[in-house]
N, C-alpha and C positions, 0 to 999 in steps of 0.2 A: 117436481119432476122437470129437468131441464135436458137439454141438447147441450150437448161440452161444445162439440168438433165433431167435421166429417172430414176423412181421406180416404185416397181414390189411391187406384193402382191401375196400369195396364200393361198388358203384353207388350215388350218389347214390338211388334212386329205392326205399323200401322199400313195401309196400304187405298189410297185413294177411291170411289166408286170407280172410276172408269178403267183402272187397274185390274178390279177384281170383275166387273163385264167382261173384260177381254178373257180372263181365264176364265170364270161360268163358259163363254162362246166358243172357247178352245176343245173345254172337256165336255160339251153336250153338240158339239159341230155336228157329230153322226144323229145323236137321239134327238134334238130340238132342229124340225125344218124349220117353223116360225121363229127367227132369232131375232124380231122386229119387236116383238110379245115382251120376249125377256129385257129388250133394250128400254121400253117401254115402264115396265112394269120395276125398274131401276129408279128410271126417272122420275116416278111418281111418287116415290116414297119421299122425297126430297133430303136423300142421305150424300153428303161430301164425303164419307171416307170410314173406315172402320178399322180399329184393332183386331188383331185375331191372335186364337195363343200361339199358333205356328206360324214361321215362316210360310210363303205360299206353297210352293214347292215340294212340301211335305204333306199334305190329304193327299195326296193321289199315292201316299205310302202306305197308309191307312186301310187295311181290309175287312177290320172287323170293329165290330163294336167294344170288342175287349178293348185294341191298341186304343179308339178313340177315347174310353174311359181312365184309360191309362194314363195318357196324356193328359186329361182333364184332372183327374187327382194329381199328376205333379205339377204342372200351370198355376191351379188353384190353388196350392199350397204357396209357392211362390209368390202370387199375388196379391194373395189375402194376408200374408207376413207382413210384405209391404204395405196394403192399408191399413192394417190393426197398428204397426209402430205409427205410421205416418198420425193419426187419430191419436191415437196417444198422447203424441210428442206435443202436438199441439192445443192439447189440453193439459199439459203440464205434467200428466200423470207417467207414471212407469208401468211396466206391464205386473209388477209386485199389488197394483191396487185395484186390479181388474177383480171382481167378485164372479159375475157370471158372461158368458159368451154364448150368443145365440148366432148358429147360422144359418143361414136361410141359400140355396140354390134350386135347380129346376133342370139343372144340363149334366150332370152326373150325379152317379155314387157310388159311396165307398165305405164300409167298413171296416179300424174304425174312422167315422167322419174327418171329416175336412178339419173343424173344431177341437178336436183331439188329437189330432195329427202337428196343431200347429202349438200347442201344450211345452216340448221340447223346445221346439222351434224359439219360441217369445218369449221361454222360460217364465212360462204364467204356474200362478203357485197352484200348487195339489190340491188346495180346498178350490178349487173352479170351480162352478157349475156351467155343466155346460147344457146348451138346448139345441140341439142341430133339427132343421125345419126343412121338410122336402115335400114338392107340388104344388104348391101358391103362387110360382110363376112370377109374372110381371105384380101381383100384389103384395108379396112377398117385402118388399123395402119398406111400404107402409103401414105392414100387417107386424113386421116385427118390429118396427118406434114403440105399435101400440104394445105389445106382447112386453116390450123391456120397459115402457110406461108402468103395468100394472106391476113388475117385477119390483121397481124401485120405489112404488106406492105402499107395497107390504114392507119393504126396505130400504128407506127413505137414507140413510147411511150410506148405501152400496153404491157400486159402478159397476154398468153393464154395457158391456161391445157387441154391436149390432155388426156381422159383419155380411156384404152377400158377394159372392162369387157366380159371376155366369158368361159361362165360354160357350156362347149358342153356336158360335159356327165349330163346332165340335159334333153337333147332331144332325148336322146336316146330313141328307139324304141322296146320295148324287145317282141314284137310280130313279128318282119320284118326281118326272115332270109335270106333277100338278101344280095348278096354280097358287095355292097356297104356298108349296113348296117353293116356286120359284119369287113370290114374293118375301120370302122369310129369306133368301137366298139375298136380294139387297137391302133388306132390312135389320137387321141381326147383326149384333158386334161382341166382343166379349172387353172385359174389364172386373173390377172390384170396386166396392165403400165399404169403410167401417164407420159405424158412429158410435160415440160415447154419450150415451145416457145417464144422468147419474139423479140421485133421489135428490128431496129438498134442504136434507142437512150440507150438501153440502153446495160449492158456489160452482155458478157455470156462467158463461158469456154467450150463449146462445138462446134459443128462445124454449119459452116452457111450455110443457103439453100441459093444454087444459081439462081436453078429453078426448075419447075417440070410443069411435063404431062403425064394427063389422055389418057388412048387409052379405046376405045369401038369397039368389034369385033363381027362385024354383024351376027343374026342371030344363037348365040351361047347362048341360054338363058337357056339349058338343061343339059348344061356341066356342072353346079355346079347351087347348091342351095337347096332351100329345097318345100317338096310341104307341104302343111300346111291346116290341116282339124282339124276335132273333136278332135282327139288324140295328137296334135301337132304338131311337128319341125318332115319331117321325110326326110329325106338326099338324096339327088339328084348328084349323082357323079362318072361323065363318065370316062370311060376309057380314053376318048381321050386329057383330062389335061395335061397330057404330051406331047402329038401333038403340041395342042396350043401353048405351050412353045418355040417347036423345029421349028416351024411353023412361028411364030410370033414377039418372044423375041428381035430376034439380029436383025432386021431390026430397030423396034421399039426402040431401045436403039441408035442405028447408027444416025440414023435423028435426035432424042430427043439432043443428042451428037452434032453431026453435024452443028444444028444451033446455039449450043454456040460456034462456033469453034476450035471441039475439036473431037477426034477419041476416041475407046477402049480402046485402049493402054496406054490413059493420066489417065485413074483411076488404082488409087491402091491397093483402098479396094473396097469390094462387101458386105450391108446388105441386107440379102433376108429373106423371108418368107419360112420357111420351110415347104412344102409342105408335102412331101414324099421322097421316098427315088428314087423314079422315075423323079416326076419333079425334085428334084436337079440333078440328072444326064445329064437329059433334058437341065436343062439351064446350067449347069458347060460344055456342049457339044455344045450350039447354041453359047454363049456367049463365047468360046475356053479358059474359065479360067484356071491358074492352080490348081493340086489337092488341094493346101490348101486355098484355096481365098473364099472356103464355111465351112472352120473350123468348126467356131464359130455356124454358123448354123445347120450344123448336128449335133454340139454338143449340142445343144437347143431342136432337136427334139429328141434325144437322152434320157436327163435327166428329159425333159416334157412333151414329147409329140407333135402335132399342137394345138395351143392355137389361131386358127384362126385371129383374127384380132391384138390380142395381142405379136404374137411369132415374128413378125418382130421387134417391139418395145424394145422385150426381146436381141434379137441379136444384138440390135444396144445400148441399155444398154451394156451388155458385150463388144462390141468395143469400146465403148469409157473410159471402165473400165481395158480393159485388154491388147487388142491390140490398141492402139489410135497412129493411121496413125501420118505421122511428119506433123508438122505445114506447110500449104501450099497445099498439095495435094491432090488430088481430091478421093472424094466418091461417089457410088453408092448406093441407099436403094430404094429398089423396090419390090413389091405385087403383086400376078395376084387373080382374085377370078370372082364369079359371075357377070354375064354376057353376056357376057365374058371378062373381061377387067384389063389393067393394069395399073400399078401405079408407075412413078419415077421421082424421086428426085434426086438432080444432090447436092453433100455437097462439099463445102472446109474445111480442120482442120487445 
């Protein structure tokens, strides 16, 4: 079970943090008297700049949660065309050799899915199988390596397209001056990855899943996610994320480790989800890595943002583009998200 390729897509439309302050400061001028809070609460994320599927100028055309799901099924289809070719191409394949396509988002839906929608589109043949995956959130990029790992285990032959689409400032909420809200306000970007999984018959250049495991952390169903009525997607996200992390991580990774027999210290890369600037602190602290073993990934949230289920995808693109471990040694790529639950993959390169 190897990783071919990852490609990425984004919206057209990028626009700077301090860009996108000045219009939050524009459109909540009347509702938000503390606009010191929101300038704040900007800057802490330590986000440079974010795509979005729209031009700016168009949410405030936006009345309902129809048009914004609207948008989100054709954005996404547009996006995620461009990742699945772009992953392709560079794994040599045609979209004639794809066997199954899983998708995974968290910011709309549509029936039929996104996955089936894009069938026409890529001219993927009529035997597909397709697996479209929705509420896994920010775990969702990790969760579906493992999901297309076991796929290509039973069918060691096949190739399977992991693809995730997530246009979060689509849900945004521009009546809910909570704080969660108005942190997910500069935290949140939208984009696409596809990856190419393929079993062990056949040859890939990237590196090979050893193994992986799900964790579910009881009773934690409020720490993340979203509650969902009339109005849409409206963001659920506790403070205590980073607890969980510090909490839970490094025991979780020790066992998962352990019964390959194998400790911490045998990995020498780390792909993570970038959270925040908290939870990485969080796991760069449970996990005792060193300062630069999350580079790539604060550098990810840095020039995009969280792109929830897609920004691990993104960071593990960049490792095997920029920093790619020596042949033989072991990786990490790991997710935590709604639930409360985690996600890891255990990689050789």
């Amino acid at each position: 079970m190897k990783i071919a390729s990852v490609g990425e897509a984004f919206p057209s439309h990028y626009y700077p943090q301090e860009r996108l302050l000045e219009e939050f400061k524009r459109v909540w001028s009347r509702q938000l008297f503390n606009q010191g809070r929101l300038e704040t609460l900007h800057k802490n994320v330590l986000v440079g700049g974010r795509y979005l599927a729209l031009p700016i100028d168009d949410y405030s055309k936006l009345e309902s949660w129809g048009q914004s799901n609207d948008a989100w099924i054709r954005v996404a289809q547009d996006v995620g065309e461009q990742a699945v070719r772009k992953s392709l191409a560079q794994a040599g394949l045609e979209p004639s050799d794809v066997d199954c396509l899983i998708f995974v988002s968290v910011t709309g839906v549509a029936t039929p899915s996104i996955d089936a929608r894009l069938v026409n589109r890529l001219d993927l043949p009529s035997r597909l199988k397709r697996l479209p995956i929705f509420g896994l959130g920010c775990v969702a990029g990790a969760a579906g390596i493992s999901r297309a790992a076991d796929y290509v285990k039973a069918y060691p032959d096949e190739v399977v397209v992991l693809l995730s689409v997530e246009l979060c400032s689509l849900t945004l909420q521009m009546q809910d001056l909570s704080i969660p809200n108005l942190i997910s306000s500069g935290l949140f970007g939208d984009g696409a990855a596809a990856v190419v999984i393929v079993g062990g018959e056949r040859c890939a250049a990237g590196p090979r899943i050893v193994a992986t495991r799900s964790v579910f952390y009881p009773d934690t169903e409020r720490v993340m996610g979203w509650d969902i009525s009339e109005k849409g997607f409206q963001v659920v996200l506790s403070a205590e994320v980073p607890e969980m992390v510090s909490r839970n991580l490094c025991q979780d990774v020790d066992d998962f480790l352990a019964d390959q027999g194998l400790k911490r210290s045998d990995i020498v890369s780390w792909v993570a989800h970038p959270g925040g600037p908290k939870v990485l602190s969080a796991l760069e602290e449970a996990l005792e890595l060193s300062p630069e073993a999350l580079d790539l990934t604060r550098e990810s949230l840095e020039k995009v943002g969280n792109l929830s289920s897609t920004s691990v995808l993104l960071v593990l693109q960049e490792t095997m583009r920029r920093r790619r471990p020596e042949p033989g040694s072991l990786g990490m790529l790991l997710a935590m998200g709604p639930g409360f639950c985690s996600e890891l993959v255990l990689l050789e390169w």
